[in-house]
PDB file of N, H, CA, C and O in Angstrom:
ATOM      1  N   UNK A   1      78.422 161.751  24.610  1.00  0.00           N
ATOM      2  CA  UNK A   1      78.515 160.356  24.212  1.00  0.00           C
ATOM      3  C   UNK A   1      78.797 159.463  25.431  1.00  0.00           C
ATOM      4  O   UNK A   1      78.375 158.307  25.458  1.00  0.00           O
ATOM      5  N   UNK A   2      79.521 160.001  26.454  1.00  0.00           N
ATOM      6  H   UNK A   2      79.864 160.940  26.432  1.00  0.00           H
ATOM      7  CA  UNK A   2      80.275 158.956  27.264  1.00  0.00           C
ATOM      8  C   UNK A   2      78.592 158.988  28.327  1.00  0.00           C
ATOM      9  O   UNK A   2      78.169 157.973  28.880  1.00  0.00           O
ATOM     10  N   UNK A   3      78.157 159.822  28.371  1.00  0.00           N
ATOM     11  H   UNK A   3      78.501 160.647  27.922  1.00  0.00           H
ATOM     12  CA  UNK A   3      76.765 160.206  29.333  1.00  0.00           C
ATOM     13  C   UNK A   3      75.639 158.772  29.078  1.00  0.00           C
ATOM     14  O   UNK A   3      75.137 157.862  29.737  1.00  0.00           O
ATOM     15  N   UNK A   4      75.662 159.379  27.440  1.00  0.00           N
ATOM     16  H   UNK A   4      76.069 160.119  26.904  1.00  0.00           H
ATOM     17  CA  UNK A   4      74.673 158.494  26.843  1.00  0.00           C
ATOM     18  C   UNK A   4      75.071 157.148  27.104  1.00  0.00           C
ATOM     19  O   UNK A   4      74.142 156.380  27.352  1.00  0.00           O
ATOM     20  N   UNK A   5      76.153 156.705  27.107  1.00  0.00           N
ATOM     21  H   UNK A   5      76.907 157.329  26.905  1.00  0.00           H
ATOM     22  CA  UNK A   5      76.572 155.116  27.471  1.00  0.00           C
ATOM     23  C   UNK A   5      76.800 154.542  28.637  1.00  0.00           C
ATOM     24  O   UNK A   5      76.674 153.359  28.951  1.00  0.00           O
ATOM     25  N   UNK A   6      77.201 155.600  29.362  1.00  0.00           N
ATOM     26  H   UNK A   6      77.303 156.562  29.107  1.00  0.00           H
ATOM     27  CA  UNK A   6      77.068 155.114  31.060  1.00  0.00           C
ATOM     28  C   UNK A   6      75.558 154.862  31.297  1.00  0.00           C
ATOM     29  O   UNK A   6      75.141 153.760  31.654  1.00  0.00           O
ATOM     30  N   UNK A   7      74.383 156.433  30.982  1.00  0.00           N
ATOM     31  H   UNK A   7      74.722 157.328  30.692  1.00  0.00           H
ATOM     32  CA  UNK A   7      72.905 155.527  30.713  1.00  0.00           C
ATOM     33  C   UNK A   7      72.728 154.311  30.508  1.00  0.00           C
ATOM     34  O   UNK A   7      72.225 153.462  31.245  1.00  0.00           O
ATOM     35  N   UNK A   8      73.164 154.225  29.450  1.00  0.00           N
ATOM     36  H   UNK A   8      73.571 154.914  28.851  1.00  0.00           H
ATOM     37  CA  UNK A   8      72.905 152.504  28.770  1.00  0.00           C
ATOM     38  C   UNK A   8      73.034 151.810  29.313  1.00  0.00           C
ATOM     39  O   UNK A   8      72.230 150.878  29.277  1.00  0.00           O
ATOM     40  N   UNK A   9      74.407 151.782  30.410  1.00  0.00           N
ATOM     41  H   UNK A   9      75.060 152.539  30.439  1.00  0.00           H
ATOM     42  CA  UNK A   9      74.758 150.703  31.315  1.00  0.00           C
ATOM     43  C   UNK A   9      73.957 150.244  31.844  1.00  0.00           C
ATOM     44  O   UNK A   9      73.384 149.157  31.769  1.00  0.00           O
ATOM     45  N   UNK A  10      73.827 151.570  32.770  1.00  0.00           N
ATOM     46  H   UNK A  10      74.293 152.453  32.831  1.00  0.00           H
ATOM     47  CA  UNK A  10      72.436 152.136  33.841  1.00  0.00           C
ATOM     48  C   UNK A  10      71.519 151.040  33.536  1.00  0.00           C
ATOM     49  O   UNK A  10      71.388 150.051  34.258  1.00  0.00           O
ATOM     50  N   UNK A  11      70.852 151.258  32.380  1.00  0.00           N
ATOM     51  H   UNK A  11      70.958 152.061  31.794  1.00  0.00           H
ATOM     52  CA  UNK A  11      69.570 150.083  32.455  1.00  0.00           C
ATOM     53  C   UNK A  11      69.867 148.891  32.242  1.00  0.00           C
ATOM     54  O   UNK A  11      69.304 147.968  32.830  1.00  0.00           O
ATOM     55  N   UNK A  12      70.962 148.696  31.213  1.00  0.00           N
ATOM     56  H   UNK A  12      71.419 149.446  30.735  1.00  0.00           H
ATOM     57  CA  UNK A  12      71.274 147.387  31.001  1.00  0.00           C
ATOM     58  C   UNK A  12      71.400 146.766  33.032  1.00  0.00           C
ATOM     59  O   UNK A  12      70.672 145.865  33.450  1.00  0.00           O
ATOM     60  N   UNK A  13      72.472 147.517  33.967  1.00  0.00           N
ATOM     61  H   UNK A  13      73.063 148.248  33.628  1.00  0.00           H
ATOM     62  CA  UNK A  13      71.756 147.081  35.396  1.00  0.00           C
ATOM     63  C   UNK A  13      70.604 146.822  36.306  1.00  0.00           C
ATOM     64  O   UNK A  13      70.511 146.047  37.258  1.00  0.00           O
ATOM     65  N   UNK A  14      69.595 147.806  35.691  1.00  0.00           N
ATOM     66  H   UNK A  14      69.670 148.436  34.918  1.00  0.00           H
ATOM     67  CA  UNK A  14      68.533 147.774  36.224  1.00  0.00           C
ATOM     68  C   UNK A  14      68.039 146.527  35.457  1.00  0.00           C
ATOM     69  O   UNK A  14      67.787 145.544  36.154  1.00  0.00           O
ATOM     70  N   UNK A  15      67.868 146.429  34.146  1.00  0.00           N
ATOM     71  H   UNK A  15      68.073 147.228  33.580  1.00  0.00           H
ATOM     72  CA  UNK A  15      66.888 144.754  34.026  1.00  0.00           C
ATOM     73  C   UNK A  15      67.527 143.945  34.457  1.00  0.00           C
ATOM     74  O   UNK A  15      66.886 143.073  35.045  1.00  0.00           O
ATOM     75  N   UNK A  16      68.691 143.812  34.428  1.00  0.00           N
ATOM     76  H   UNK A  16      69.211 144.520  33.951  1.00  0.00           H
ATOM     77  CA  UNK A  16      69.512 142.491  34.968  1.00  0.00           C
ATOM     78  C   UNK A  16      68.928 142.363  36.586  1.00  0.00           C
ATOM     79  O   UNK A  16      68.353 141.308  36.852  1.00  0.00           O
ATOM     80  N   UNK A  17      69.033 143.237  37.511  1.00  0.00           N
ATOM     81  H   UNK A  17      69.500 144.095  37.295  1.00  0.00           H
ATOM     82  CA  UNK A  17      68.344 143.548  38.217  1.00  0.00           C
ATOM     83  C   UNK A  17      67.118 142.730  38.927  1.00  0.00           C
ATOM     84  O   UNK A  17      66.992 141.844  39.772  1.00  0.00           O
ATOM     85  N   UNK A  18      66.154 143.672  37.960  1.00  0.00           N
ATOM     86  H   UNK A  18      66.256 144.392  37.273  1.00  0.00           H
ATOM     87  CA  UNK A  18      64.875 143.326  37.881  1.00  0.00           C
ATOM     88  C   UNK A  18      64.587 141.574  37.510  1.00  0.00           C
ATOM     89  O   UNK A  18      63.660 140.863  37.897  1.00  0.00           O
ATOM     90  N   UNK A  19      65.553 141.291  36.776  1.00  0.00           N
ATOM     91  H   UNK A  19      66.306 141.869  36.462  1.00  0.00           H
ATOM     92  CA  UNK A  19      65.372 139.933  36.360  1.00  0.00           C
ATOM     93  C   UNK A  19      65.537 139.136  37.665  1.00  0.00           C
ATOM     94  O   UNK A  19      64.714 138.294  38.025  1.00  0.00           O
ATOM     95  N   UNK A  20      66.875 139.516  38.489  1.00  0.00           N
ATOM     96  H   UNK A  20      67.543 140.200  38.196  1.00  0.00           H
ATOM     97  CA  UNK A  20      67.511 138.580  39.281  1.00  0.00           C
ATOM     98  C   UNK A  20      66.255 138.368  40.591  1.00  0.00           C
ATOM     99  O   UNK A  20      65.930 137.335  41.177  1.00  0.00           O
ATOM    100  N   UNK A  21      65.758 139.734  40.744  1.00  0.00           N
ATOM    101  H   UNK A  21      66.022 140.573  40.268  1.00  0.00           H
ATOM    102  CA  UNK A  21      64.051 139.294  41.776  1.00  0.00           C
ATOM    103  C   UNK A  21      63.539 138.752  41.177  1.00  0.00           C
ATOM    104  O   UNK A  21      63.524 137.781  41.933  1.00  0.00           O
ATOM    105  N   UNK A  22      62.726 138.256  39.934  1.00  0.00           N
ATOM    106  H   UNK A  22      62.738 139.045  39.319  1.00  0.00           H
ATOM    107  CA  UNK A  22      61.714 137.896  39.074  1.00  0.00           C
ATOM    108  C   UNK A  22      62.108 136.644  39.226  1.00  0.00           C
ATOM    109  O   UNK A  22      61.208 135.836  39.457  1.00  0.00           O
ATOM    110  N   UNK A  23      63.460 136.151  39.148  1.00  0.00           N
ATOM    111  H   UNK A  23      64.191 136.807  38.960  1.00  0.00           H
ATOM    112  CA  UNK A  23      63.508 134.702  38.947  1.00  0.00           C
ATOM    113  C   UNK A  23      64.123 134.143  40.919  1.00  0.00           C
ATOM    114  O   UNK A  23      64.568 133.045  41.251  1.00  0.00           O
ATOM    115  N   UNK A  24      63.934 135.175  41.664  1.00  0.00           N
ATOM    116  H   UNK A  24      63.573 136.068  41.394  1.00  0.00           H
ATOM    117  CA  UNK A  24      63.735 134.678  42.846  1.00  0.00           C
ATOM    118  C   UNK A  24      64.996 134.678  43.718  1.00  0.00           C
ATOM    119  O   UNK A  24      64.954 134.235  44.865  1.00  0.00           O
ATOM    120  N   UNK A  25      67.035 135.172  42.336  1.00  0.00           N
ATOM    121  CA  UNK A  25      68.069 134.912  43.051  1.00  0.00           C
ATOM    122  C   UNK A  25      68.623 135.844  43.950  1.00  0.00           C
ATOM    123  O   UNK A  25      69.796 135.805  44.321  1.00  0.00           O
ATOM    124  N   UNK A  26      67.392 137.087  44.474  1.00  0.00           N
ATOM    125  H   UNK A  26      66.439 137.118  44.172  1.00  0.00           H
ATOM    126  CA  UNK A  26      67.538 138.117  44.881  1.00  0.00           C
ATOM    127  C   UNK A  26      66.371 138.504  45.745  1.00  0.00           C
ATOM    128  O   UNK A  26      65.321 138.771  45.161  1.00  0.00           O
ATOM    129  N   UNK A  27      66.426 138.595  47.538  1.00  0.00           N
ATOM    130  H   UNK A  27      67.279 138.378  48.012  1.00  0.00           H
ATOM    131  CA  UNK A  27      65.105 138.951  47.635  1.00  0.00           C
ATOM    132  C   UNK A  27      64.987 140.984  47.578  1.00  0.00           C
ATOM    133  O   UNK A  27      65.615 141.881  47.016  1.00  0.00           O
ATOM    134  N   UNK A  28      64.125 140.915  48.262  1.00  0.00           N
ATOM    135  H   UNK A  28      63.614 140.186  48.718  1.00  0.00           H
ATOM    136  CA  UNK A  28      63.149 142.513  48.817  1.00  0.00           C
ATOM    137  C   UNK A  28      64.424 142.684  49.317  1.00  0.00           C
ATOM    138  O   UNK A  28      65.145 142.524  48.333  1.00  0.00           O
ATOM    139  N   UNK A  29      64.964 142.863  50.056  1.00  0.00           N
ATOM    140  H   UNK A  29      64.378 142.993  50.856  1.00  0.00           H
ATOM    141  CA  UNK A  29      66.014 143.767  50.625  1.00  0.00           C
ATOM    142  C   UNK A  29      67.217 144.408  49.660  1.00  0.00           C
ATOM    143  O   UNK A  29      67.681 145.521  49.413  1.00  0.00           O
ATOM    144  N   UNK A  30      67.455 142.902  49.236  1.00  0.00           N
ATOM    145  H   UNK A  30      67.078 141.998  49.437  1.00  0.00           H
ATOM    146  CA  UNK A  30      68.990 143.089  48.595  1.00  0.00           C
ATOM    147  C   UNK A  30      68.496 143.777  47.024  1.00  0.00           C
ATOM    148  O   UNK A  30      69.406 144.278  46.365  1.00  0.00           O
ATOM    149  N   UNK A  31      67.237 143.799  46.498  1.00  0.00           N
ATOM    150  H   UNK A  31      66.497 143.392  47.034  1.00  0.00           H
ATOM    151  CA  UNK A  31      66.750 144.096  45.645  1.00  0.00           C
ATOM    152  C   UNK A  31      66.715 145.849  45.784  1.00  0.00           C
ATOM    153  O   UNK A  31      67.241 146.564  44.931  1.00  0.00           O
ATOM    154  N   UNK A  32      66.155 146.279  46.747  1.00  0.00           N
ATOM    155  H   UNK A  32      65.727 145.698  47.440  1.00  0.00           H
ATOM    156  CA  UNK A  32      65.538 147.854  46.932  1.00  0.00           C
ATOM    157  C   UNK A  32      67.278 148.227  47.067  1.00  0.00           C
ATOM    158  O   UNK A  32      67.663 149.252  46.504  1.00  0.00           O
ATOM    159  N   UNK A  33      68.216 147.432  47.766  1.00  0.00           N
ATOM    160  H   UNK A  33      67.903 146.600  48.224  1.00  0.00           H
ATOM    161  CA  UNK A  33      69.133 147.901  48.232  1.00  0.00           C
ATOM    162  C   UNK A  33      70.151 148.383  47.279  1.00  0.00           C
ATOM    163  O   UNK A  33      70.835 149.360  47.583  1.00  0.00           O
ATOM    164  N   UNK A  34      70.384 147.473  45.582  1.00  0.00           N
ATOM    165  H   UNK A  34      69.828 146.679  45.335  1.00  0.00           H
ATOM    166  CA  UNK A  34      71.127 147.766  44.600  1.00  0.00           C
ATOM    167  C   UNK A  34      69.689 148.689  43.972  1.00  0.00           C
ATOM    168  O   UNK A  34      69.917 148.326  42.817  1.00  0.00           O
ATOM    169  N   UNK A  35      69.042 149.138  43.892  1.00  0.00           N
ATOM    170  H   UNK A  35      68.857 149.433  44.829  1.00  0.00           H
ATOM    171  CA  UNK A  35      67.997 149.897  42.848  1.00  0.00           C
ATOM    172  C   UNK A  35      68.595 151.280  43.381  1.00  0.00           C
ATOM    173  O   UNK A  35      68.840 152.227  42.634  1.00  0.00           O
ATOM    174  N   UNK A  36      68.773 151.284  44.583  1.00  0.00           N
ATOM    175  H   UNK A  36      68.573 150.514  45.190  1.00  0.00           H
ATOM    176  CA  UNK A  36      69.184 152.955  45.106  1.00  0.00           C
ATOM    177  C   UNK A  36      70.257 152.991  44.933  1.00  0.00           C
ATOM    178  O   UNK A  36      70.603 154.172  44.964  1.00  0.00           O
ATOM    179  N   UNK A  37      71.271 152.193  44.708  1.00  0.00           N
ATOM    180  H   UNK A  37      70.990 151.234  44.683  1.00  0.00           H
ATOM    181  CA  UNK A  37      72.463 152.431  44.301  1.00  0.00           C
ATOM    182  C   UNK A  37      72.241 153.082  42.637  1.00  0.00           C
ATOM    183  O   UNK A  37      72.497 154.251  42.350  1.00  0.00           O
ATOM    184  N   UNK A  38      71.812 152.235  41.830  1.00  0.00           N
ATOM    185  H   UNK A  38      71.604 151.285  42.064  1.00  0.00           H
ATOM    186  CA  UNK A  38      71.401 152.159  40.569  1.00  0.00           C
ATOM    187  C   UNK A  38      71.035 153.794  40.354  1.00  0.00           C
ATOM    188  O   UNK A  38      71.669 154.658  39.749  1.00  0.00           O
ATOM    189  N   UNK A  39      69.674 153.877  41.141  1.00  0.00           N
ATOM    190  H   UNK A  39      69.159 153.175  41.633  1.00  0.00           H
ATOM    191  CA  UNK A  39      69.150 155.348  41.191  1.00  0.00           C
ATOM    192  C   UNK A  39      69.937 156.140  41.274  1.00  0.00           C
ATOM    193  O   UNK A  39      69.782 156.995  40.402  1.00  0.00           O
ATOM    194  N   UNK A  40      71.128 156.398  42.196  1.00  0.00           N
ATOM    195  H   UNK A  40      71.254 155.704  42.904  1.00  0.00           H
ATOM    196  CA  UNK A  40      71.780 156.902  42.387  1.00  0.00           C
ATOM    197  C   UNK A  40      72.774 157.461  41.256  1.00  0.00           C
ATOM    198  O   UNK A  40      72.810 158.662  40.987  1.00  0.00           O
ATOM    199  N   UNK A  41      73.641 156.434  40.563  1.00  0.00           N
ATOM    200  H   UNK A  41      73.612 155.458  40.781  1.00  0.00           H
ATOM    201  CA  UNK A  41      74.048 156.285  39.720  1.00  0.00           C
ATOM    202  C   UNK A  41      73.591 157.269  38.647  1.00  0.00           C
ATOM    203  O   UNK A  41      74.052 158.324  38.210  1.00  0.00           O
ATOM    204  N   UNK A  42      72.500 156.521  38.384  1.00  0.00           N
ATOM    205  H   UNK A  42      72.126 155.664  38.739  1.00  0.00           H
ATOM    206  CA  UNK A  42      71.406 157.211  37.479  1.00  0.00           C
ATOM    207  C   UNK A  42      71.231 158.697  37.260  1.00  0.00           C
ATOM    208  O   UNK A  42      71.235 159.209  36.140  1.00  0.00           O
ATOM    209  N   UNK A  43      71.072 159.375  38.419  1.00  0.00           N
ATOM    210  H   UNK A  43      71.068 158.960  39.328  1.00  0.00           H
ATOM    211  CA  UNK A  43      70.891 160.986  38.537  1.00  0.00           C
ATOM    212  C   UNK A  43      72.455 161.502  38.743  1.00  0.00           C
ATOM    213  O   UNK A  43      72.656 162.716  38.731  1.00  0.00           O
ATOM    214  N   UNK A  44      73.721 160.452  38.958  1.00  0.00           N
ATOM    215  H   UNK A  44      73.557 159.466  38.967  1.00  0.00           H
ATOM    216  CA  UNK A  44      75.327 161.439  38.607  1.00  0.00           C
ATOM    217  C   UNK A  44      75.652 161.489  37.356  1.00  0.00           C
ATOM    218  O   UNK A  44      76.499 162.229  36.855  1.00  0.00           O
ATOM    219  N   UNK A  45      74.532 160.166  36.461  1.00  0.00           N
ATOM    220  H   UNK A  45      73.844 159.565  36.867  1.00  0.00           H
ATOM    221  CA  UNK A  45      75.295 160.481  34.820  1.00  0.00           C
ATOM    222  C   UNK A  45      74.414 160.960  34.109  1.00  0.00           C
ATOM    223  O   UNK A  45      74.424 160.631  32.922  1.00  0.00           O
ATOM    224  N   UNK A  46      73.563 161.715  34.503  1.00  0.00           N
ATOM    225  H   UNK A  46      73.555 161.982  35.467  1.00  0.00           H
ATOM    226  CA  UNK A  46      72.159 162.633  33.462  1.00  0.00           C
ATOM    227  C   UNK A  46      72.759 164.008  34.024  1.00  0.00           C
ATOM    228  O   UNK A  46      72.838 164.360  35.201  1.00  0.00           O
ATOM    229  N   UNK A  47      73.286 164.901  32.512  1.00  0.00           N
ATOM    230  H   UNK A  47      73.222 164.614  31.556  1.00  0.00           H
ATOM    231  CA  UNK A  47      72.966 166.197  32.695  1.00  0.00           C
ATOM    232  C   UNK A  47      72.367 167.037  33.686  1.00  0.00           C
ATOM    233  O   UNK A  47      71.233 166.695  34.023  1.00  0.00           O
ATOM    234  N   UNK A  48      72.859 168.076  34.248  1.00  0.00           N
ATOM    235  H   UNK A  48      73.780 168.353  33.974  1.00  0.00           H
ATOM    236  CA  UNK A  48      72.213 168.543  35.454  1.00  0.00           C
ATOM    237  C   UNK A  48      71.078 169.427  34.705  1.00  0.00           C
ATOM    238  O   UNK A  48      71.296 170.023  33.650  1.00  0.00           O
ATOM    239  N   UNK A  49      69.781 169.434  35.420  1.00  0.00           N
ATOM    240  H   UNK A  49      69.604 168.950  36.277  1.00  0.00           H
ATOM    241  CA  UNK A  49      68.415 170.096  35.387  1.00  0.00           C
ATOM    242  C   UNK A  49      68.080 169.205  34.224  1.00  0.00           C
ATOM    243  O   UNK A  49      67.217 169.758  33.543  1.00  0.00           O
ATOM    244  N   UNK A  50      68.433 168.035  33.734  1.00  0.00           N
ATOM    245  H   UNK A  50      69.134 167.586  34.288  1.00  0.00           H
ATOM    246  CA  UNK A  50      67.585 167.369  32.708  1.00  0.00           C
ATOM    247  C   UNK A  50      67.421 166.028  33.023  1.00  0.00           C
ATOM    248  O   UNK A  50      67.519 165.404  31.967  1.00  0.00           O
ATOM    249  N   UNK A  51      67.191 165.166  34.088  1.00  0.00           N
ATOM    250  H   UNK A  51      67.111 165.673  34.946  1.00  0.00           H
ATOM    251  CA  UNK A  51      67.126 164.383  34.797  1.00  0.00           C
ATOM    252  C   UNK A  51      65.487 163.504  34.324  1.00  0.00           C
ATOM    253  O   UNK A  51      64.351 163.834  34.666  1.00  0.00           O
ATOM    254  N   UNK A  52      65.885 162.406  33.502  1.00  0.00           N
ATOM    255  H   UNK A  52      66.808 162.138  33.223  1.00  0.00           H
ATOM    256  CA  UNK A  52      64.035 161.893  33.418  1.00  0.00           C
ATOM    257  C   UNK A  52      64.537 160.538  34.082  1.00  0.00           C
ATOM    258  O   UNK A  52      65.749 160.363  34.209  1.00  0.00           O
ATOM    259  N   UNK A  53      63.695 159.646  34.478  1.00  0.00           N
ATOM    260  H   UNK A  53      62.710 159.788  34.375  1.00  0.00           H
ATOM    261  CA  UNK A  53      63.985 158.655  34.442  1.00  0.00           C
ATOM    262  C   UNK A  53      63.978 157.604  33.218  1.00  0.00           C
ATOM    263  O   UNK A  53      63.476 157.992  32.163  1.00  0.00           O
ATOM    264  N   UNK A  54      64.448 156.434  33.283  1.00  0.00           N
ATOM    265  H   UNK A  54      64.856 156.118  34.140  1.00  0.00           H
ATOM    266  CA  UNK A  54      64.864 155.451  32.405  1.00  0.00           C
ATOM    267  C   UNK A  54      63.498 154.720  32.221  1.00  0.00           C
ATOM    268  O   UNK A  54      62.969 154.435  31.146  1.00  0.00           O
ATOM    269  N   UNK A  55      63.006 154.459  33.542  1.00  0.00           N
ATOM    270  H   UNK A  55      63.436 154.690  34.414  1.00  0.00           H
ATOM    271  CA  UNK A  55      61.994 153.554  33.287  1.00  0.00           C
ATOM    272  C   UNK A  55      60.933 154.101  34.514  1.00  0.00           C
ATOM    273  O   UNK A  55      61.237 155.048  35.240  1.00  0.00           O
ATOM    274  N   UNK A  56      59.709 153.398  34.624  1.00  0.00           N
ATOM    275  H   UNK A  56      59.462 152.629  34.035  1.00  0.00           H
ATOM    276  CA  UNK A  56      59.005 153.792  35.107  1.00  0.00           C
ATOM    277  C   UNK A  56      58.255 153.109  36.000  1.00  0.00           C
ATOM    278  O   UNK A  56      57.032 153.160  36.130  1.00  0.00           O
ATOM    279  N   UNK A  57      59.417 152.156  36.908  1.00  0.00           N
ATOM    280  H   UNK A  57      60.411 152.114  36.802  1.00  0.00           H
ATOM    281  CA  UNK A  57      58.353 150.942  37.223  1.00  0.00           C
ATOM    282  C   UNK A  57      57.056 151.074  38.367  1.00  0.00           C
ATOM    283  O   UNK A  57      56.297 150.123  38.552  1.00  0.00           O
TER     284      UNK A  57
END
């Protein structure tokens, strides 16, 4: 349960994210720079050997 909701976070960060380049308050750097954090994140709260990603951009 606690896995599944840290996930959740997970993306709920990534669109927020994704939004904050889209609307321009974030460029290319600072953008790639929180996604690998994110990524990161991402693969310490997925089960080990069951790792998919969230999204697929």
């Amino acid at each position: 349960e606690y896995d599944r909701l840290r996930l959740y976070a997970i993306k709920r960060q990534r669109d927020t994210l994704e939004e904050l380049r889209s609307n321009g308050t974030i460029g290319d750097e600072a953008y790639h720079r929180l996604e690998e954090e994110i990524d990161w994140s991402e693969l310490a709260a997925s089960p080990a050997g069951s790792f998919q990603p969230l999204t697929t951009y």
